[in-house]
C-alpha positions in Angstrom: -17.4 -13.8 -0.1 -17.2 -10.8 2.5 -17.7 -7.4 1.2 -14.0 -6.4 3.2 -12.8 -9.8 1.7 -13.8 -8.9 -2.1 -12.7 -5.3 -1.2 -9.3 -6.6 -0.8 -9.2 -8.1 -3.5 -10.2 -5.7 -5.8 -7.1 -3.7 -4.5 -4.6 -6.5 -6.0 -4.4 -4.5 -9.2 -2.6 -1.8 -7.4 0.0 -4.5 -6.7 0.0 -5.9 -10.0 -0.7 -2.3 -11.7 1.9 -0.5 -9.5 4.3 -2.9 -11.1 3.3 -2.4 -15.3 2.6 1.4 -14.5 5.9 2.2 -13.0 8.2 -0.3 -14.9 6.4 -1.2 -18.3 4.4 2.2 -19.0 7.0 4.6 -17.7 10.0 3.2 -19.1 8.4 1.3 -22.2 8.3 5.3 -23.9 12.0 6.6 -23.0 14.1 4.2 -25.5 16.5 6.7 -26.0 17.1 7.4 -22.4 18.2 3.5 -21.6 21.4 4.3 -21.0 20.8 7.1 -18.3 18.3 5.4 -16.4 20.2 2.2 -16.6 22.7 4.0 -14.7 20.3 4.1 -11.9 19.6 1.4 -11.8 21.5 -1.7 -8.9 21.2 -4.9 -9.0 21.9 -7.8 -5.8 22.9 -11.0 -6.8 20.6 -13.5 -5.1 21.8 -16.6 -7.0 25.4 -15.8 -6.1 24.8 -15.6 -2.4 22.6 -18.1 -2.2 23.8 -20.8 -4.3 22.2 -24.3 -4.5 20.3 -25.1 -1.2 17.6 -23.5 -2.6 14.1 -25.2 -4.2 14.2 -26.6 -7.5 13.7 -24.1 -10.4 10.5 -25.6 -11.5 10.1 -24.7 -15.0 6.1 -24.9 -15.0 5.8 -21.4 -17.1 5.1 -19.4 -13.6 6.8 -16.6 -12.2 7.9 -16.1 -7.9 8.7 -12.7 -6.9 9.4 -11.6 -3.3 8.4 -7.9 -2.9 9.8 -6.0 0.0 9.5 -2.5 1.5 12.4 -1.9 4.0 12.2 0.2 6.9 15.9 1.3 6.8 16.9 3.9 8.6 20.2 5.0 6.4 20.8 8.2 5.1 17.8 10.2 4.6 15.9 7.4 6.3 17.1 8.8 9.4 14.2 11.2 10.2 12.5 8.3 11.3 13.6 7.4 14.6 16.6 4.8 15.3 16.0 1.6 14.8 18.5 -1.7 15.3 18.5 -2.1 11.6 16.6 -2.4 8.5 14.0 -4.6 8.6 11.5 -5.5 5.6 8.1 -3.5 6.7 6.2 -5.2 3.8 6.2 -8.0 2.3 4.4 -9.8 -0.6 4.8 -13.0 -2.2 3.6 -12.4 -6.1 2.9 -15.6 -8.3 2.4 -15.0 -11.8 0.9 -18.4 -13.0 1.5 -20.5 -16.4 0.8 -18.7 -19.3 0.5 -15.7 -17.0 -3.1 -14.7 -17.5 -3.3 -15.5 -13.6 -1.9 -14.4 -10.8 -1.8 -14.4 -6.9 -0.6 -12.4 -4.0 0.4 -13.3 -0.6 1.0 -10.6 1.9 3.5 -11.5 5.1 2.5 -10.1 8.0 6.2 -8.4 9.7 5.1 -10.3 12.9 5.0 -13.0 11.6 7.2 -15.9 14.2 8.7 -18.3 11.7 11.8 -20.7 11.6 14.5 -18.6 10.4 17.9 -20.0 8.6 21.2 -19.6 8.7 21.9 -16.6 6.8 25.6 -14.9 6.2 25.3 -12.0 8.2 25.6 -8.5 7.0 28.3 -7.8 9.0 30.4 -11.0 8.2 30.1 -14.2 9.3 27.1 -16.4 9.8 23.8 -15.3 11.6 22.5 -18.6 13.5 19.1 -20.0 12.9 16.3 -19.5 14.5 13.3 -21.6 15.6 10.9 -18.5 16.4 12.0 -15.3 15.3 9.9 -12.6 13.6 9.9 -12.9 9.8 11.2 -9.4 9.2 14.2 -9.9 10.8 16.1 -11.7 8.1 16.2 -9.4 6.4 17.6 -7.3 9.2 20.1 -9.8 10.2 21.2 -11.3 6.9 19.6 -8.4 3.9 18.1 -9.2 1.1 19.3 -13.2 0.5 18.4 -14.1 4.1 15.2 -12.4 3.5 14.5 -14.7 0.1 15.9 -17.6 2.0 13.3 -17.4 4.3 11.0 -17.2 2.2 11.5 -20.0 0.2 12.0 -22.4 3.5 8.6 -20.9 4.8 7.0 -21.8 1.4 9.1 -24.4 -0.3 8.8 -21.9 -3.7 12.2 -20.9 -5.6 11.7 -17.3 -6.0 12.7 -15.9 -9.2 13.0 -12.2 -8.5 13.1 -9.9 -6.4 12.0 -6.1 -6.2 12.8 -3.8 -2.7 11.4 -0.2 -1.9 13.0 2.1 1.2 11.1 5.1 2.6 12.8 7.8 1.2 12.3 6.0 -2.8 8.7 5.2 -1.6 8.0 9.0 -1.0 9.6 10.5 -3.9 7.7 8.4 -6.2 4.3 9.8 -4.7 5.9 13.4 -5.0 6.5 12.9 -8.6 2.7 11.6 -9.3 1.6 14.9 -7.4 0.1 13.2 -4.4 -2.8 10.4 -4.0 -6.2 11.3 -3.2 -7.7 9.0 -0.2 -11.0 9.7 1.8 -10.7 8.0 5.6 -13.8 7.8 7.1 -12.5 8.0 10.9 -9.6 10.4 11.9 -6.0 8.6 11.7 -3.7 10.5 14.2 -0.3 8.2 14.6 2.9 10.2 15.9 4.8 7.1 15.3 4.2 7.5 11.7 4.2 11.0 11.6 0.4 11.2 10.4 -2.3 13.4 11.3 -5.7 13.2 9.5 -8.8 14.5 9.9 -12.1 12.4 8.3 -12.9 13.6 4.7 -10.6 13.8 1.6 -7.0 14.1 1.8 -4.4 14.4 -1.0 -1.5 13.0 0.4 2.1 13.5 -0.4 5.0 11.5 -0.2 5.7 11.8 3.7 2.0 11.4 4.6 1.8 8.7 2.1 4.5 6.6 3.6 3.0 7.4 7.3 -0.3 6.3 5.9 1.1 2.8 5.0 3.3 2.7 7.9 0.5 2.8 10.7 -0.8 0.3 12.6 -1.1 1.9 16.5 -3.7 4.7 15.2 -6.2 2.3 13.6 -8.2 -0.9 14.6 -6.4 -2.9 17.7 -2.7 -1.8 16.4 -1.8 -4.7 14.7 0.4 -5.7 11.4 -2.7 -6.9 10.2 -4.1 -3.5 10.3 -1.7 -1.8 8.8 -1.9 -4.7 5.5 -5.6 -3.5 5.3 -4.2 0.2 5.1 -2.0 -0.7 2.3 -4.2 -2.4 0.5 -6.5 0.2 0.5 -3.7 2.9 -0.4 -2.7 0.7 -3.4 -6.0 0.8 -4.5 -6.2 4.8 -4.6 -2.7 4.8 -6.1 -3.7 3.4 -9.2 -6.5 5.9 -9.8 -3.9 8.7 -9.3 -1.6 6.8 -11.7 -4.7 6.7 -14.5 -5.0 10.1 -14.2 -1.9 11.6 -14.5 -1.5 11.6 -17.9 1.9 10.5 -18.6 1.9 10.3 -22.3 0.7 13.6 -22.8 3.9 15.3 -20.7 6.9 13.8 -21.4 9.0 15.9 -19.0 6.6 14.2 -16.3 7.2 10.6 -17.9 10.8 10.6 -17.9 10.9 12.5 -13.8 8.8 9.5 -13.1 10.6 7.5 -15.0 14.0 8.2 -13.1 12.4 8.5 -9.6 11.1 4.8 -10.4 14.8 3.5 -11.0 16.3 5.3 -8.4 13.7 3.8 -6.1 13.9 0.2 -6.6 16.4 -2.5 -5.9 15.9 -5.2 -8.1 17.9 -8.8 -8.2 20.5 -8.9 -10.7 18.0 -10.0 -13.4 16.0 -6.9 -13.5 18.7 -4.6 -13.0 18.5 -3.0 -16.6 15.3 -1.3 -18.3 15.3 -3.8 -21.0 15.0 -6.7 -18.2 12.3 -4.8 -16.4 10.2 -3.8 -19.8 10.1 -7.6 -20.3 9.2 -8.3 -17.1 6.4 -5.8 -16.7 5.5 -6.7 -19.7 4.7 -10.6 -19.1 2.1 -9.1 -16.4 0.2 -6.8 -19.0 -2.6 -9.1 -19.5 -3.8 -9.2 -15.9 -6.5 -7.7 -14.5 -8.4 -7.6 -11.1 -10.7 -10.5 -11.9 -7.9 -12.4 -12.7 -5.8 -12.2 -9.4 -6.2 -12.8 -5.7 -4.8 -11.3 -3.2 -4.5 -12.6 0.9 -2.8 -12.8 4.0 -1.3 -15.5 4.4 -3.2 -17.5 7.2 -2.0 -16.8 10.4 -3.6 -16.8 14.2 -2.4 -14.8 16.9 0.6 -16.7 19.3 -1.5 -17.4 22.6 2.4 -16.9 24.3 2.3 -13.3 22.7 -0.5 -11.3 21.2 1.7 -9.1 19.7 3.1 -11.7 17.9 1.4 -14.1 14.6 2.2 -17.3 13.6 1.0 -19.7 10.6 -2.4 -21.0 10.9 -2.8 -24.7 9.6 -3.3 -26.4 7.4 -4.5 -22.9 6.1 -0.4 -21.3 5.5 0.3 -24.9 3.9 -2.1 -25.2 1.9 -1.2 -21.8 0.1 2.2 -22.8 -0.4 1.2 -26.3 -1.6 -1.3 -24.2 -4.5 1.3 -21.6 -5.6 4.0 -24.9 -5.6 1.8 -26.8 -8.1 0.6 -23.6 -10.2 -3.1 -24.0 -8.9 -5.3 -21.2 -7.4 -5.3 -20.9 -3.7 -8.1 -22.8 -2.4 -10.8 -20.2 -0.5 -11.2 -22.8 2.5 -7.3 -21.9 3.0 -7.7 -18.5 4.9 -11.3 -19.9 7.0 -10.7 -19.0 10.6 -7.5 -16.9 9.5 -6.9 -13.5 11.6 -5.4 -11.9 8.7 -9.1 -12.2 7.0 -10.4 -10.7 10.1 -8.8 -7.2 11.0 -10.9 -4.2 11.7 -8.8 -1.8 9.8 -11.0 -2.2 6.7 -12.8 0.5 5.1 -11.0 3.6 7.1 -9.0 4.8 4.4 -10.4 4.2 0.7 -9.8 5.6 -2.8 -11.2 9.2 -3.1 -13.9 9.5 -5.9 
């Protein structure tokens, strides 16, 4: 295994730890707050809008959840240039396996060209399929169902949940945990993102946060797959700031946290309550690094465009054929893959 590889890796228990930490360990002490922070809490419907054309629910013990960060430029979004609409900057495919000791994460590059589906359109009416369009534009076209429908025709997986961060939520949270500490070893300078960083050790705040996970055109050859490599690293300095914070010890801190965290997320309609989300966060407890793997999904750069990604096979189907049968993704599936092969890697890592 590559050292960039295992780094990568290692970084999946920000995924996994961003999820207990901010749900299970935030909210698990503030009982007798339920009822205000259910309040801020909104859920969306995915079941409703999509109704039956949809993978079978197989009910193995394991757990799908489509994580997205949107780009959207509403309300105080707006600072950040105009854009045609939101679109889902990040997105992660989590599977908690059977008995949930395991689990695996599959990041989706935005450039990803994929066959989209039919989707109702946000704006009424029905948004036309697509046989090559990028994979974050369902989400822009038809919101957060046409993003999970997507998904589950790219990867024949019924997903269970769904959990989406915007900007704005993304940067409060980091203001509330007083900032992350990051070393880059080369000098990020991206005006597109708003970021401007010198080498050496930077704690970063919510806006330089969110512009650290939002580059690509500063580091390596500009790609998505860059930019995955920054956030993976960023995750991975996240959950030392998170350790150290001390949460228990201040409870003023716990609960600020606590309400940034709901007011930041937008859950499907099964985690829209505390309760739901305890249990949830809860069922992930267990894990720890050793126990989880996180890729790209396979992909190779589209000889018509080399802006653009699309699957690499057998490597992309042969992740989706694991996760659909509740078996660890096979190493041989990301051989050859770009997304295992960006030079984005160790520019940014978790201060000491």
């Amino acid at each position: 295994m590559t050292a960039d590889r295992s780094s990568r890796r290692r970084t999946l228990k920000g995924v996994i730890w961003t999820l207990v930490v901010l749900v299970a360990v935030i909210l698990g002490g503030l009982g007798y707050l339920y009822a205000r922070l259910n309040g801020n809490l909104s859920g969306i419907n995915i079941n409703a809008q999509l109704g039956d054309h949809r993978p079978r629910n197989v009910d193995n013990g394991s757990e799908d959840i489509l994580v997205l960060g949107s780009d959207s430029r509403a309300g105080a979004n707006a600072k950040y240039g105009k854009a045609s609409g939101a679109r889902s900057d990040t997105a992660m495919v989590v599977h908690v396996y059977h008995g949930h000791k395991k689990a695996a994460v599959v990041s989706i590059p935005r450039d990803t060209l994929v066959h989209r589906p039919a989707c109702a359109a946000k704006k009424g009416g029905t948004a036309p399929a697509e046989p090559s369009a990028m994979f974050n534009s369902a989400y822009e076209v038809g919101g957060p169902a046409c993003a999970v429908k997507t998904v589950e025709q790219m990867t024949g997986i019924r997903m269970d949940h769904y959990i989406e961060v915007d900007f704005t939520g993304f940067k409060k949270l980091i203001n509330q945990l007083g900032g992350v500490k990051v070393t880059t070893t080369k000098a990020i300078h991206d005006k597109d993102s708003h970021l401007d960083l010198g080498p050496g050790t930077h704690t970063l705040d919510g806006e330089q946060a969110l512009g650290l996970v939002r580059t690509r055109h500063a580091v390596g050859n500009g790609s998505d797959l860059g930019r995955i490599e920054l956030q993976q690293a960023f995750m991975k300095a996240l959950i030392h700031q998170v350790k150290g914070v001390g949460l228990f010890s201040d409870p003023k801190k716990l609960f600020d946290l606590a309400d940034t965290a709901t007011k930041s997320i937008t859950p499907d309609s099964q985690l829209d309550s505390v309760n739901e989300l305890i249990g949830f966060a809860g069922g992930l407890q267990n894990l720890s690094a050793k126990d989880v793997t996180m890729i790209t999904l396979p992909v190779k750069y589209d000889p018509a465009d080399p802006n653009r990604v699309v699957p690499l096979q057998p490597g992309a189907d042969t992740v989706w054929k694991a996760l659909r049968a509740d078996r660890p993704i096979p190493p041989s599936a990301t051989k050859h893959s770009a997304g295992d092969t960006g030079d984005a890697s160790g520019i940014v890592k978790a201060a000491p």
